[in-house]
N, C-alpha and C positions, 0 to 999 in steps of 0.2 A: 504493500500500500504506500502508496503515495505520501510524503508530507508536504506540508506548506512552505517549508525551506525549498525540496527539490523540485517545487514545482514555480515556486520563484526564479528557483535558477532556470527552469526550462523555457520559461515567458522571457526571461535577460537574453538568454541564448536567442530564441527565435527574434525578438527585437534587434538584438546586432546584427543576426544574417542578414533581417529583411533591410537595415541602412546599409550594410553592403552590397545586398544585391541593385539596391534604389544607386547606391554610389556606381557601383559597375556600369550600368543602366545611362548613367548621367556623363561616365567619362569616352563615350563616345565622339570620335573625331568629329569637332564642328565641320558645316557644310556647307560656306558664302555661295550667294549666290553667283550663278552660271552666264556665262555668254552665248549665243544663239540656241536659246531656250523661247518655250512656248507654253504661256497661259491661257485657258479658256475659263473665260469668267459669266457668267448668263450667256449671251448674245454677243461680246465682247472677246476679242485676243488682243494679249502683249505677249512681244520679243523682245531679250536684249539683244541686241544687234548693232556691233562696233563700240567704239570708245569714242570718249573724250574728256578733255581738259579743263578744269574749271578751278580758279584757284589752286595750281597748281596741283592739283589731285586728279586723280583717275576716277573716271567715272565710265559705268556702262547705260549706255543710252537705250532707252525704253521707247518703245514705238504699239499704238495701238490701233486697232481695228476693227470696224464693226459692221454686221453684214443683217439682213433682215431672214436668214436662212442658213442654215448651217454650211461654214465654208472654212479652206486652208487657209491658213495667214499665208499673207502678200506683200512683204515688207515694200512694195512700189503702188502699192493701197493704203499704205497707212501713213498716220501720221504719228510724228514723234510726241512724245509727251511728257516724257521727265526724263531725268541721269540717277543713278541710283551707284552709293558708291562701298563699296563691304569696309569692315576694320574689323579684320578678321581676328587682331590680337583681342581685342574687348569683346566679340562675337555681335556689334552692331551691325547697322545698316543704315546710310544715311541716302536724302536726295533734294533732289532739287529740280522744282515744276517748273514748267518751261516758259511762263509768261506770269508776271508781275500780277498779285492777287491780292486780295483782304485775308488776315487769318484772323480768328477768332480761336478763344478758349472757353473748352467748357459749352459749347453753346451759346454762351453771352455775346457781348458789342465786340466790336474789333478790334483789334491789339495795335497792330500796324498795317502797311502793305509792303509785299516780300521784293523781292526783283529776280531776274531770272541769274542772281548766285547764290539768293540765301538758302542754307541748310537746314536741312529739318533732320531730326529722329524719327526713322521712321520701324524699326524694331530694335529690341536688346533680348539677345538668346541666352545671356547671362545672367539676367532677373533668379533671384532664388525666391520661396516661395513667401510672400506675403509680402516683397519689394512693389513700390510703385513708384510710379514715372509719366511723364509726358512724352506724349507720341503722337505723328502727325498723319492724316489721311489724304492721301491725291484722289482715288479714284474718286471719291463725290463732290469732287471742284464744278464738274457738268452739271450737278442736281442746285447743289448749298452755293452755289458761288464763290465760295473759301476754302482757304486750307483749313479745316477744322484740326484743331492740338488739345487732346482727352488726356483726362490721369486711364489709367490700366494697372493690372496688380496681378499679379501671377497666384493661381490659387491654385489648390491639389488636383493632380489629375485623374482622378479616382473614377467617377461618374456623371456624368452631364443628360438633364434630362433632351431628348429630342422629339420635333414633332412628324408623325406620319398619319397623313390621314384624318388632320384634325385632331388624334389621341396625343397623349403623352406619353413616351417612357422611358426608362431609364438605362441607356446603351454603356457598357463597359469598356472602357479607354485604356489605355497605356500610354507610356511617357516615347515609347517608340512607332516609328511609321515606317512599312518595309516596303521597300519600291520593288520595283519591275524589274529590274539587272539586280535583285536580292541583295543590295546595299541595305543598310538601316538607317534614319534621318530621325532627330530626336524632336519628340512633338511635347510644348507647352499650351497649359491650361492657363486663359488671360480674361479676365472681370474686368468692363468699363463700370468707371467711378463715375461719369455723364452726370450731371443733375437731372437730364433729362433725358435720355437714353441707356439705359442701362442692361447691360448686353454681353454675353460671352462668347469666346471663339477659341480656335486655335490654332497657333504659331507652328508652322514646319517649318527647321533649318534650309532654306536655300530654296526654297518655294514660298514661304509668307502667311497670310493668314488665309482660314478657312472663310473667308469674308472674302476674299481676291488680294491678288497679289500686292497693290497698293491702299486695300482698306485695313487698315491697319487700329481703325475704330470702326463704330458702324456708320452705315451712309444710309440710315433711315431717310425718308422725308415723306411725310402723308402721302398716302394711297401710290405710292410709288413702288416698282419690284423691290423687293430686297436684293443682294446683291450675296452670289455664292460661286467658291472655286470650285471647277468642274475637275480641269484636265490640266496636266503639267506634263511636258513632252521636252527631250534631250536629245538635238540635230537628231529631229525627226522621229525620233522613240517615244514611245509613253512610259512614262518612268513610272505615273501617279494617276488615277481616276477618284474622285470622293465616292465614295461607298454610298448608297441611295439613301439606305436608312437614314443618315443621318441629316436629311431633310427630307420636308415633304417633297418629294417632284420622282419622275422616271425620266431623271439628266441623263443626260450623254455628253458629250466634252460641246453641248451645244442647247441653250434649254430657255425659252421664254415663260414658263410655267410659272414662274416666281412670281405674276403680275402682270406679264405682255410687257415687254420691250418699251426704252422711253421712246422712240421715235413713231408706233405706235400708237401710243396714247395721245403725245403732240399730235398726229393726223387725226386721229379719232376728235381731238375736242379744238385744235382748229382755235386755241387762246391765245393771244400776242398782251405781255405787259408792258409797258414804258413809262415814262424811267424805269431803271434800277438800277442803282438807288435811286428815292425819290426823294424830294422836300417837300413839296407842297402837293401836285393831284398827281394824280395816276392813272393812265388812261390804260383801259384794256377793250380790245379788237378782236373781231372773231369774223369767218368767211363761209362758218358752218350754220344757215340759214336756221335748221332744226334747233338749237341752243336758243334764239331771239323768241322772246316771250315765253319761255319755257324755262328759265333759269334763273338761279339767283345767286349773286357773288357773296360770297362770307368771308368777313380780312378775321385770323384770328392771333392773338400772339403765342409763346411759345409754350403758352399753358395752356391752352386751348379753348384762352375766351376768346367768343367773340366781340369784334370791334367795332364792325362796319357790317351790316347787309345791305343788300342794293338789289335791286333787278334790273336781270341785263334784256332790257328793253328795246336795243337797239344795237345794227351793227360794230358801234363805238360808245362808249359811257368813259366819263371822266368822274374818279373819287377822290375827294379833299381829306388827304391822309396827314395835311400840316398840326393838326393838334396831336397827331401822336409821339406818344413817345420814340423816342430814337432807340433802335432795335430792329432783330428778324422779326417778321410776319407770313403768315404762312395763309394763301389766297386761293381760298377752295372754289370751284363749279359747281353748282348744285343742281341738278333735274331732278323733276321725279322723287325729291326726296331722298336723289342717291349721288357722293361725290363721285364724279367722273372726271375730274382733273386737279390738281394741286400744285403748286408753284409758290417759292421759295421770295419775300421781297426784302429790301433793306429799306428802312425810313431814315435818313439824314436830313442835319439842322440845311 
């Protein structure tokens, strides 16, 4: 029989294996990222493809593509879009977007605007667990108009629940991801701190986040797709496919399921805003006959009151947004009772 002493020691013993085996586990060769590599993100592909210098540093240049149908990337299709540069000693990954932006923290008002040298963090594969940090997102510069910069916090990678089907449940993780050419790539669990977005994903060495390669936070934005990586490919190989479970959708390295494609829904609702930013009115335009007398605009802000209602009456309506506070607003369509389009505005003095 057993006593209390020797079964103390057996719980000591099994606790040291299991931080050994988690250390073993963890001292896997980091994995920077690659050159003439292939992302497919929804509807979207990025390539690194060639170099370049920017402040004296190397950087690989990011080019992407977007196709309304599932297609090869075409690097003489696409366009560039950021430089993305590894520091393999610290295990980061920095870049820098290709045209002078607003960034915002957190969600809130604006910090500055960048220019096409400034640097951003855009991962740390070094975070141990319960570290947090700021970290910047590219891919939702299209949606937000910013580089949006979140806290993040690396949390255990035990369990994460996932949705299929509308259900919930709880899929079994590990700290490792085993490719295609049966390499191993070490995969972290990362919590956004958002005040208003609060959202988890996960970080693979040398491919990015399970978000797409450059969302590095989320890139919510009302009734918009969400945005998920599909397919990672190495000169031409598929290294990596995301396993279906672990979102609702039957993706393929090609998948508009998440919500229909933004370009889509811009055809579908046919909205034009101007300014943006605005100070005083704001006119929004539409060429989609069906929408006139059948809708109504709602400005709301980032907590989801509303501001403004209006009916959109007429091919063009002008909205006196000068008493607002200075801030994101978010300008839904409404038919039917149902949003059918949402767009992202800024109100400045």
């Amino acid at each position: 029989m057993k006593t209390k002493k020797s079964i103390f020691k057996q719980c000591v013993s099994l606790g040291i294996l299991y931080i050994l085996i988690c250390n073993m586990s963890y001292s896997q060769e980091y994995t920077p990222f690659k050159s003439n590599c292939v992302w497919s993100v929804n509807t979207f592909k990025y390539m690194t493809y060639g170099d370049t210098i920017i402040n004296n540093k190397t950087y690989l240049k990011v080019y992407r593509q977007m196709e309304t149908s599932p297609f090869e990337f075409d690097v003489s299709k696409a366009n560039y879009f950021c430089a993305i540069r590894n520091d393999t000693a610290t295990k980061r990954v920095y870049g820098i977007y290709r045209d002078p932006v607003w960034v915002c923290y957190n969600g809130h008002n604006q910090l500055f605007k960048s220019t096409d040298t400034t640097e951003f963090l855009l991962y740390d594969f070094a975070l141990k667990l319960g570290d947090t940090i700021s970290v910047a997102s590219f891919e939702c510069v299209d949606r937000t108009l910013e580089i949006e910069i979140n806290k993040i916090t690396r949390v255990p990678s035990i369990t994460i629940a996932v949705a299929s089907n509308n259900n919930f449940y709880i899929s079994d993780v590990d700290s490792i991801i085993h490719m295609n050419d049966s390499t191993e790539r070490k995969r972290i669990l990362i919590k956004g701190n958002n005040d208003m977005f609060l959202t988890s994903q996960f970080w693979i060495e040398g491919i990015g986040s399970s978000m797409g390669m450059l969302s590095t936070t989320d890139c919510y934005v009302w009734d918009m797709p969400h945005l998920h990586f599909l397919c990672y490919q190495e000169d031409s190989f598929l290294m990596y496919q995301t396993p279906v479970k672990e979102f609702d959708s039957n993706a393929d390295c090609y998948d508009v399921s998440f919500g229909g494609s933004i370009a889509e829904k811009k055809l579908e609702t046919a909205i034009t805003i101007y300014p943006n930013p605005a100070s005083n009115n704001l006119t929004l335009s539409t060429k989609n006959m069906a929408l006139i007398n059948h809708s109504i605009i709602s400005i709301c802000n980032l907590l989801g009151q509303e501001v403004r209602r209006v009916p959109l009456n007429q091919p063009q309506i002008t909205i006196d947004v000068s008493t607002l506070y200075n801030g994101f607003y978010i300008i839904h369509t409404i038919k039917e009772n149902k949003k059918i389009n949402s767009q992202k505005i800024i109100k400045i003095n």
